[in-house]
C-alpha positions in Angstrom: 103.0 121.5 61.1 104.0 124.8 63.3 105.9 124.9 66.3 106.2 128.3 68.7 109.6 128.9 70.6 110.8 131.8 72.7 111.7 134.8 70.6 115.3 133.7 69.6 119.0 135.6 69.6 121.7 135.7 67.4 124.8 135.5 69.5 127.3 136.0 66.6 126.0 138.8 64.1 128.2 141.3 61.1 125.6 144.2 60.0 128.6 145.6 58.2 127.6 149.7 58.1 125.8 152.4 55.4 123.7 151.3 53.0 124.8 147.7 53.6 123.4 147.4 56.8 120.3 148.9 56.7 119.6 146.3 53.6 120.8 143.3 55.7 119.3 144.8 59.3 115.7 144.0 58.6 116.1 140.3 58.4 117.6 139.8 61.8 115.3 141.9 63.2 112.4 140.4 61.9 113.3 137.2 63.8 115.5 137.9 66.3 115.6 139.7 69.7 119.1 140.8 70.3 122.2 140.1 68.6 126.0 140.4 69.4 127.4 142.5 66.6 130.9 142.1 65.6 133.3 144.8 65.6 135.1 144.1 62.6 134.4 147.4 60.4 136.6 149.5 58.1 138.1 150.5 60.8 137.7 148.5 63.3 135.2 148.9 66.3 138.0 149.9 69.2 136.6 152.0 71.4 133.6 152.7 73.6 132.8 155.5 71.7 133.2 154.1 68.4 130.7 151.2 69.7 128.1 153.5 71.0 127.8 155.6 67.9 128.0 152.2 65.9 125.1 151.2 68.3 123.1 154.3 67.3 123.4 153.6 63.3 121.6 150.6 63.8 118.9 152.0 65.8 118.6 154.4 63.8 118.5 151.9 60.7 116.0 149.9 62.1 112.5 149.1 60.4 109.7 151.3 62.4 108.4 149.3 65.6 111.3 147.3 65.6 111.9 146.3 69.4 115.3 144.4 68.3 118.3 145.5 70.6 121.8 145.6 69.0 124.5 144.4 71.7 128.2 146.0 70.8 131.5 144.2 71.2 135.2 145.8 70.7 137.8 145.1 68.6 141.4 143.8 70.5 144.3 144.7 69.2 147.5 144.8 70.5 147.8 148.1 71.6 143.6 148.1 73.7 144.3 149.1 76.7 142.8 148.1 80.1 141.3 150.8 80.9 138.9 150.6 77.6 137.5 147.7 79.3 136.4 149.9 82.5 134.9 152.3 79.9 133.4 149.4 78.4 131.5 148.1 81.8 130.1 151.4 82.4 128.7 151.9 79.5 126.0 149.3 79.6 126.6 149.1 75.9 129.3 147.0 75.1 128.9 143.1 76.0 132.4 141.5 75.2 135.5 141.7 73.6 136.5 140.0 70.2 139.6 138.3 69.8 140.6 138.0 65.9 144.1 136.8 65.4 145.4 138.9 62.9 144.5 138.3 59.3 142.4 135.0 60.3 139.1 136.1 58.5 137.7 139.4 56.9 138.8 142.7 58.1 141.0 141.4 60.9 144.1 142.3 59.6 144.2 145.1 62.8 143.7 141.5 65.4 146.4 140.3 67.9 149.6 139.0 66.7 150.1 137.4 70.0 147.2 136.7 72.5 150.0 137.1 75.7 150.6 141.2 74.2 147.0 141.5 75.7 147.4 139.6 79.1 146.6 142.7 80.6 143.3 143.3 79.2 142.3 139.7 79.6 143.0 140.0 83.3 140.8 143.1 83.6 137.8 141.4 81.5 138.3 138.4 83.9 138.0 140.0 87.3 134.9 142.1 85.4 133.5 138.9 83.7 133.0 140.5 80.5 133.4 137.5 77.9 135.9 137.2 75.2 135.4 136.1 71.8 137.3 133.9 70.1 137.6 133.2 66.3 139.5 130.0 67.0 142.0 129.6 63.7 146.2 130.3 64.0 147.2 132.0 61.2 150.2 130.9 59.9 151.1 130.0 56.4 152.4 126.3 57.6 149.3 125.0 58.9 146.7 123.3 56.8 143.8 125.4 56.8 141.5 122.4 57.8 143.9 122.1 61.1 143.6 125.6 61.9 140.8 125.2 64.5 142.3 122.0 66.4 145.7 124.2 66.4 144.2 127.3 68.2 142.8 125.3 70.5 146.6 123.6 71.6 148.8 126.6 71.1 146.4 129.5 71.9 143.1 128.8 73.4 144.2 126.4 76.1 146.7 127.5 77.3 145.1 130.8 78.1 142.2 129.2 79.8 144.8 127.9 82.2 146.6 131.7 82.3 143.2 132.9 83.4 141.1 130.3 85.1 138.0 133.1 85.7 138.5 134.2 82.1 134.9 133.9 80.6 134.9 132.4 76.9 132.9 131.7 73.7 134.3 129.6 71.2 132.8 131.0 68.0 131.8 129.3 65.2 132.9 125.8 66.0 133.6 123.6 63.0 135.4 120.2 64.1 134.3 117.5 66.1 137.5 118.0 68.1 136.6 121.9 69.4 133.1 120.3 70.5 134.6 117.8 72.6 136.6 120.3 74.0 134.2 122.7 74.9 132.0 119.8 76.8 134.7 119.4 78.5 136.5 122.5 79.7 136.1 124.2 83.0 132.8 126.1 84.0 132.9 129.8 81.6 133.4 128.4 78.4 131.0 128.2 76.0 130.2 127.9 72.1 128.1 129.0 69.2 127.6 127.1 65.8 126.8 128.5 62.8 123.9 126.8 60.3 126.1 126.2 57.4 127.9 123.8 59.9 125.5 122.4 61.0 124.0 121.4 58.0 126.5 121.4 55.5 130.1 119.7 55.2 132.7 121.0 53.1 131.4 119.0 49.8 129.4 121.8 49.4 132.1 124.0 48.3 132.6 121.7 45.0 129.7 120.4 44.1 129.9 120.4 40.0 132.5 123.3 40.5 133.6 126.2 42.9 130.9 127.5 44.8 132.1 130.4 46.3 129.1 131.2 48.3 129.6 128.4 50.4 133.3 129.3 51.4 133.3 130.6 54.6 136.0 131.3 57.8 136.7 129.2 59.3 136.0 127.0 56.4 133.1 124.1 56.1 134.6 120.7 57.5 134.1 116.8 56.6 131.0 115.5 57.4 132.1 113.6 60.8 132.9 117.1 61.9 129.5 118.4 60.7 127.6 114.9 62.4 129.6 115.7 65.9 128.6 119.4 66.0 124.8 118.4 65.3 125.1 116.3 68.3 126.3 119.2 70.0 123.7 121.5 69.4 120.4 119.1 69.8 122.2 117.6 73.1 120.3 120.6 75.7 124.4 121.2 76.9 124.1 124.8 77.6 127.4 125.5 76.7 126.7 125.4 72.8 123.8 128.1 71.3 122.7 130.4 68.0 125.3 132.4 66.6 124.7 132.8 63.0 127.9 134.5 61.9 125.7 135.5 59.1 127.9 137.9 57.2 127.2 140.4 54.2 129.2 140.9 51.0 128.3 142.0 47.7 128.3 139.2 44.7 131.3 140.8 42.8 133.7 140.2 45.9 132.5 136.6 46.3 132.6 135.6 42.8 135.8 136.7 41.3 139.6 134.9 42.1 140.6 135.9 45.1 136.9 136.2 46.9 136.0 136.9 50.4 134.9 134.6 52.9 131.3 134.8 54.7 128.1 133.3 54.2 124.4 135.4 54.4 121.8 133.3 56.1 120.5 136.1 58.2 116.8 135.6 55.6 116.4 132.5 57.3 118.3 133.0 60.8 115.7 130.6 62.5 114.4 128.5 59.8 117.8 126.7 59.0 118.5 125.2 62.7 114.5 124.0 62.3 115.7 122.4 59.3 118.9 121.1 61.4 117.6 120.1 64.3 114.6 118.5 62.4 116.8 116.2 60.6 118.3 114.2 63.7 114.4 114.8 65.3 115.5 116.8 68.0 112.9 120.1 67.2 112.3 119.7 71.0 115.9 121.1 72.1 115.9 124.1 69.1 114.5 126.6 71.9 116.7 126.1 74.5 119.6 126.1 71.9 117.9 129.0 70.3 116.6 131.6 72.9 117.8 130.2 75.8 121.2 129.2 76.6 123.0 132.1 75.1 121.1 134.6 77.3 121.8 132.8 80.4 125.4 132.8 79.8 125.9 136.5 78.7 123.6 137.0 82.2 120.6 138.8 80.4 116.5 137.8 80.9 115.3 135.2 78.2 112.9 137.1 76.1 109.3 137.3 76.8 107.6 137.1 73.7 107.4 134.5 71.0 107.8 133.6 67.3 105.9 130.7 65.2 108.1 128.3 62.4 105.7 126.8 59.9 107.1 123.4 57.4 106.4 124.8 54.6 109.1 124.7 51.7 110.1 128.0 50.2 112.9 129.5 48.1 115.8 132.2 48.4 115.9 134.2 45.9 119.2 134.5 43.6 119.6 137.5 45.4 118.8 140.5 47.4 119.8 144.7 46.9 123.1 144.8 49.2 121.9 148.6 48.8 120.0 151.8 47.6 121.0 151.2 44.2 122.7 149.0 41.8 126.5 150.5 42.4 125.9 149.0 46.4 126.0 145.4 44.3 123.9 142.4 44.9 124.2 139.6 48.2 123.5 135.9 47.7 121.9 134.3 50.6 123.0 130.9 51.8 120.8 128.3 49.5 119.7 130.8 46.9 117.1 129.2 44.8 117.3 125.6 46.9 115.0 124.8 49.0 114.4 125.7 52.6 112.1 123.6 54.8 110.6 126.1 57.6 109.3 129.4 57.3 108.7 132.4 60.0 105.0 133.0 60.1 104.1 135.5 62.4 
């Protein structure tokens, strides 16, 4: 069996830099047209400048005859100032803004401490109608880290929809059933991406027979009414929800060791594990709209032109791949290393 769908984005990408990237970069590019890279380097991504020469590592990383287009964001902290966000619209470069509350996830320890010490970029960005995006967890030490996401969404993410009523939103990452619901029904601007570990894993995964620290991600892998609502979600055809992978690099020693870092790598099979999602509620029919479609109409860029062909046919990760040029870069563990995956890119 082999189904064809428009040449896919990934709306929610980290290529990381060096050597890392240009070990990771070839995957995404193999499958995907364009991809919203996050900011969130050592240091951060803050500035125009820093984005367009970010932008030109990639390109210049890229496999020959690659036609995959890299699509920058910048980092808010709170010091950006407005006027970065003019700089930002004329450079025909940088696509949104990423919000990171700081020391939510990896390298955001540079984020916002409070989202109202940035009002007045957010009012530039919504007369522009650049998009902000949002990892959607509160931070502090209180709240249960399986309630950070609903939390964000009553102290933080609502009330500054209401603050700025043109303010164009994504929602990344969703992970409960609750921040689908309310992204179906907020006002016109919002939308979501979901990642494939979400959609096809609940947080089980982390402890089957022991820790599995390559399945702990940020924000963290739910219960599996959370997992069954954001399925739903996805294989609806709601436009508000599409691809954002969140696929993130890091080497095996910095996963696997007592205090490791969060992220999962699916980039290897960016595609092939929403086939295997949106197969198991038989909803393959809504994976290209979800996939190639949706996300470009909301950032207001053409739907690609070309194609790409998913085959069933079962094939296995292996334990790892180079993170590098050489054995000092370490080793990366892609998400279901050695299990089974149920579609494969073919053309």
């Amino acid at each position: 069996m082999e189904i064809e769908i428009r040449r896919p984005d990934d709306w929610h990408l980290h290529l990381r830099d060096g050597a890392a990237m240009a070990a990771v970069l070839p995957f995404t590019a193999e499958r995907f047209a364009r991809a919203i890279v996050m900011p969130n380097l050592k240091p951060p991504v803050t500035t125009v400048a820093a984005a367009t020469a970010y932008r030109q590592r990639i390109l210049a990383a890229l496999p020959a005859g690659s036609t995959f287009a890299p699509l920058m964001t910048l980092y808010l902290t709170d010091q950006t100032d407005p006027a970065e966000i003019d700089k930002a619209l004329k450079s025909q470069c940088v696509h949104a803004c990423k919000l990171y509350p700081a020391g939510a996830t990896t390298n955001s320890d540079s984020g916002v401490t409070d989202i109202r010490r940035i009002d007045g970029v957010l009012a530039r960005m919504s007369e522009a109608g650049m998009p902000l995006l949002v990892h959607g967890e509160v931070t502090a030490r209180h709240v249960d880290v399986f309630d950070r996401e609903s939390r964000f969404i009553d102290d933080v993410l609502a009330p500054t929809l209401a603050r700025f009523p043109k303010l164009r939103v994504v929602f990344e990452h969703i992970t409960t059933a609750r921040a689908a619901e309310f992204v179906q029904r907020a006002r016109d601007g919002v939308a979501a991406t979901i990642t494939p570990q979400h959609l096809l894993h609940n947080r089980n995964a982390i402890f089957e027979g022991g820790i599995r620290p390559h399945y702990y991600c940020l924000p963290i892998l739910k219960t599996e009414p959370d997992r069954e609502a954001l399925l739903a979600a996805a294989t609806s055809g709601n436009p508000r929800f599409f691809l954002g992978t969140d696929s993130a690099p890091h080497a095996q020693h910095t996963k696997e060791n007592a205090c490791g870092c969060a992220g999962m790598f699916s980039a290897h099979a960016g595609i092939e594990l929403y086939a295997e999602a949106f197969e198991s509620v038989g909803k393959l029919d809504k994976l290209e709209g979800f996939a190639s479609d949706f996300g470009a109409d909301f950032y207001g860029l053409p739907r690609n032109s070309t194609r790409i062909r998913l085959a069933r046919r079962e094939w296995r990760p292996p334990p790892s791949y180079p993170m590098g040029n050489s054995e000092k870069d370490g080793r990366l563990v892609p998400m279901r290393a050695n299990e089974a995956i149920c579609w494969q890119l073919v053309n």
